[in-house]
N, C-alpha and C positions, 0 to 999 in steps of 0.2 A: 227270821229277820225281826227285829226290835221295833217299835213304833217310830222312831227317830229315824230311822234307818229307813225305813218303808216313806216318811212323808219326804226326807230328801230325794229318793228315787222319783218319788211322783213329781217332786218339785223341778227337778231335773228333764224327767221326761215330757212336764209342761213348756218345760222352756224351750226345750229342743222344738217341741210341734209348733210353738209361737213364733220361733225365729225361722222355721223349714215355710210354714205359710206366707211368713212377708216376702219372701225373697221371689226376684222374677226377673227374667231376661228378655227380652223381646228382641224379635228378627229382627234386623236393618237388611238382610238383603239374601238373595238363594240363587248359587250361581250351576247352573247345571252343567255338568261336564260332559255326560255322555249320554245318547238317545239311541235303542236300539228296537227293533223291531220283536216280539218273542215268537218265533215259530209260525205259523201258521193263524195265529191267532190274530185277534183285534183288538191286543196288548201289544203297548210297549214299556221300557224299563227306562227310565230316569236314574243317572246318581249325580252327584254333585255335593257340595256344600252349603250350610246354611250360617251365615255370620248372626252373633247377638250385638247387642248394646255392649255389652260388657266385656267386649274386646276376645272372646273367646267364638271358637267354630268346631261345628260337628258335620261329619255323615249322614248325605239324606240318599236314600232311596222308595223310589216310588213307580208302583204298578196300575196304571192306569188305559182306557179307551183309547187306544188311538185317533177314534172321529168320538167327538162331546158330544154326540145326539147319542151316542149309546150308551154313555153313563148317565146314572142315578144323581148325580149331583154329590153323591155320599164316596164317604173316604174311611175305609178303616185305618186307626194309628197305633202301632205299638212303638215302644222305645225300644231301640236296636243291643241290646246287650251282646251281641255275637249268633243270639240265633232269631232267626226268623221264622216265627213259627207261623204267623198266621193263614200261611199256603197248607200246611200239615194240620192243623186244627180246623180249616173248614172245609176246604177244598180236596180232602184226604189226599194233598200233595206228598211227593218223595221225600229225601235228604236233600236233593239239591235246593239251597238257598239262594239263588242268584238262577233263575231259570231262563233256557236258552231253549228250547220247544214247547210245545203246544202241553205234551205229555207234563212235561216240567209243572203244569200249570194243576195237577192233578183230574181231580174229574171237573173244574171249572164251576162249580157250585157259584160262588162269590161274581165270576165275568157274565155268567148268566145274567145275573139283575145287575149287570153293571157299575158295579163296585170300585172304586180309586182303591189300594191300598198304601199304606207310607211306615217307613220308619227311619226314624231319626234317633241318631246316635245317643246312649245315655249321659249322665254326666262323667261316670267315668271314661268317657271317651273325648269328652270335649278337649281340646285343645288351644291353649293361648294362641291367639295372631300375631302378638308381637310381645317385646317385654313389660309395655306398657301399660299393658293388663292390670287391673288392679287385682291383690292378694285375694283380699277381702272387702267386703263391705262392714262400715260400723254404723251403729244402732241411730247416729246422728243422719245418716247418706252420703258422708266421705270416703275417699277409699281409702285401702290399707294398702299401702305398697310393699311388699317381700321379697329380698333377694330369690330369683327361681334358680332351683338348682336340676 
């Protein structure tokens, strides 16, 4: 690669990381849908939805104390891409991602010191709420309206 070549790349890939930092959505609102008991345990499982400003909604789920005197106050977060690892990475949890017993829970490492854990859908998951979503956003803070197809 040429030196020309190489400072557009870098110039390119400046811009990319300039415009990925300014951008932000903030919750307006988290609607839970379902509350279930897990097993035997002193978890329960949240899912629901979580609305942005910006007219789009994802997938929350979240593993938390049933009684808040037995949580830590802390929450682990991962982005939900399809797999839910954080029960298999600490918890030396199963396959099941959506656990429905105690076992499910693996050896409970994480509920021990009372742990919340959450994940929320990535951006490719996100979903418009309506059509009136804006496309894009431009460098001024107007939106960009697109036909959705």
């Amino acid at each position: 690669m040429n030196c020309p070549t190489r400072l557009r790349s870098l110039a390119a890939c400046l811009t990319l990381v300039t415009l990925a930092s300014t951008a932000s959505a903030e919750v307006t609102r988290v609607e839970i849908a379902k509350r279930q008991d897990i097993g035997g345990s002193n978890y329960e499982k949240l899912t629901g939805t979580v609305f942005y400003d910006q007219g789009f909604a994802s997938d929350v789920y979240v593993l938390r104390p049933k009684d808040p005197a037995h949580g830590n106050g802390s929450m682990l977060f991962e982005l939900d891409g399809g797999e839910r690892t954080l029960l298999r990475r600490f918890n030396r949890g199963g396959p099941n991602t959506d656990p429905d017993t105690s076992a499910d829970l693996g050896d409970g490492f994480l509920m021990k010191f009372g742990f919340a854990l959450a994940w929320v859908g990535s951006e490719t998951s996100c979903r418009p709420i309506n059509d009136s979503a804006p496309f894009a956003i431009s460098r001024s803070g107007s939106n960009v309206n697109r036909t959705r197809r």
